[in-house]
C-alpha positions in Angstrom: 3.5 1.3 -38.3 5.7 -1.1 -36.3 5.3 -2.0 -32.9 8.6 -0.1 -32.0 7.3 3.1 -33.8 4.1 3.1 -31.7 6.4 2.8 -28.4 8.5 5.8 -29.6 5.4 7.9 -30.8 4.0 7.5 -27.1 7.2 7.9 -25.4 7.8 11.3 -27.6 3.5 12.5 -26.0 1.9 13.3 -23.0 1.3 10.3 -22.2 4.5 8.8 -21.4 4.2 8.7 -17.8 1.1 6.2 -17.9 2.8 4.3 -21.1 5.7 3.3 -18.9 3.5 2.7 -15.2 0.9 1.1 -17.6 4.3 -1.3 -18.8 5.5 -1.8 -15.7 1.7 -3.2 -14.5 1.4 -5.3 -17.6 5.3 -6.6 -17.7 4.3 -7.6 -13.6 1.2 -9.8 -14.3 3.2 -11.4 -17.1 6.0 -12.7 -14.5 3.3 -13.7 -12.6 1.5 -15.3 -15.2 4.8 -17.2 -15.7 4.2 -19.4 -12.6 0.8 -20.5 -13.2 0.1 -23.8 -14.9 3.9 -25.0 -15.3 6.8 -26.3 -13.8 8.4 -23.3 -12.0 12.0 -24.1 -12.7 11.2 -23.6 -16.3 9.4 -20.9 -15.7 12.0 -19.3 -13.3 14.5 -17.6 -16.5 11.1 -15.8 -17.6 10.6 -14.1 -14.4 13.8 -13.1 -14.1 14.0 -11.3 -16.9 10.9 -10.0 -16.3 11.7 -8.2 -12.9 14.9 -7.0 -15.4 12.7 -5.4 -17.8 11.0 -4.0 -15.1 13.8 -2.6 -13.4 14.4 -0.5 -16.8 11.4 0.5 -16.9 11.0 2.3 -13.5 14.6 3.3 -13.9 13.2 5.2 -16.9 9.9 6.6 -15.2 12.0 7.9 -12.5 14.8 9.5 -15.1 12.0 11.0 -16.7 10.8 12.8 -12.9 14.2 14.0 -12.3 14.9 11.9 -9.7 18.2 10.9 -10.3 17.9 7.6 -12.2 19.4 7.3 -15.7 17.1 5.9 -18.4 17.9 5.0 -22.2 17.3 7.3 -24.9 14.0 6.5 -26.4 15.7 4.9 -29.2 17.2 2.8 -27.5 14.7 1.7 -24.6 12.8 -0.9 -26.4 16.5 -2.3 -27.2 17.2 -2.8 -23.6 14.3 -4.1 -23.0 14.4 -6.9 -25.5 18.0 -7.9 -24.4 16.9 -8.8 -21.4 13.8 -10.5 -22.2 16.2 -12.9 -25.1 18.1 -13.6 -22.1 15.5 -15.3 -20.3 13.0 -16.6 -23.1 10.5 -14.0 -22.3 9.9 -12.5 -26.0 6.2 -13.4 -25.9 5.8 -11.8 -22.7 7.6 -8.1 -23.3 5.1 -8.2 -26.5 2.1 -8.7 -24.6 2.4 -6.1 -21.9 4.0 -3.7 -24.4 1.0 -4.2 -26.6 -1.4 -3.8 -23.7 0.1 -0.6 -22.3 -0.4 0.9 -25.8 -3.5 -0.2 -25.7 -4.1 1.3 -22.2 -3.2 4.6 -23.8 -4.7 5.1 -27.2 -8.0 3.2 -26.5 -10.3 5.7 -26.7 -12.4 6.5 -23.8 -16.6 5.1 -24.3 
């Protein structure tokens, strides 16, 4: 099963709500994780399209309350997402927090 399948699988459950704040947590200590160690003009197209990605992504937490925002179909969230992180070189970091937000929500409980 590909990454993109898990995403869709927990977007189509219950626990979509804390997949996409669990993302939005992740994508944030990413960004900041972008400043940390290296020259922060290189690091500055990352960040960006970090706080991009996680614009979508409470755009599409707030679609899915009702409150007026429009999100992406599921098929086409993870799309929109990786535009935005090609545009700014930040690939490695949409995988990371997408990986640890599924993680966040199919770990089982000790």
């Amino acid at each position: 099963m590909t990454l993109g399948d898990r995403v869709l699988g927990v977007l189509a459950s219950e626990a979509r709500e804390t997949f996409l704040l669990a993302l939005g947590h992740r994508l944030g200590i990413e960004a900041r994780q972008n400043f940390l160690g290296e020259d922060a003009s290189d690091a500055l197209p990352r960040a960006r399209a970090c706080n991009e990605m996680m614009i979508v992504i409470w755009s599409q937490l707030w679609a899915g309350r009702g409150a007026g925002d429009e999100g992406y179909p599921d098929r086409d969230f993870l799309t929109a997402l990786s535009h935005r992180a090609q545009a700014g070189d930040a690939r490695e970091q949409l995988a990371q927090a997408v990986r640890s937000a599924l993680l966040a929500v199919t770990a089982e409980a000790p």
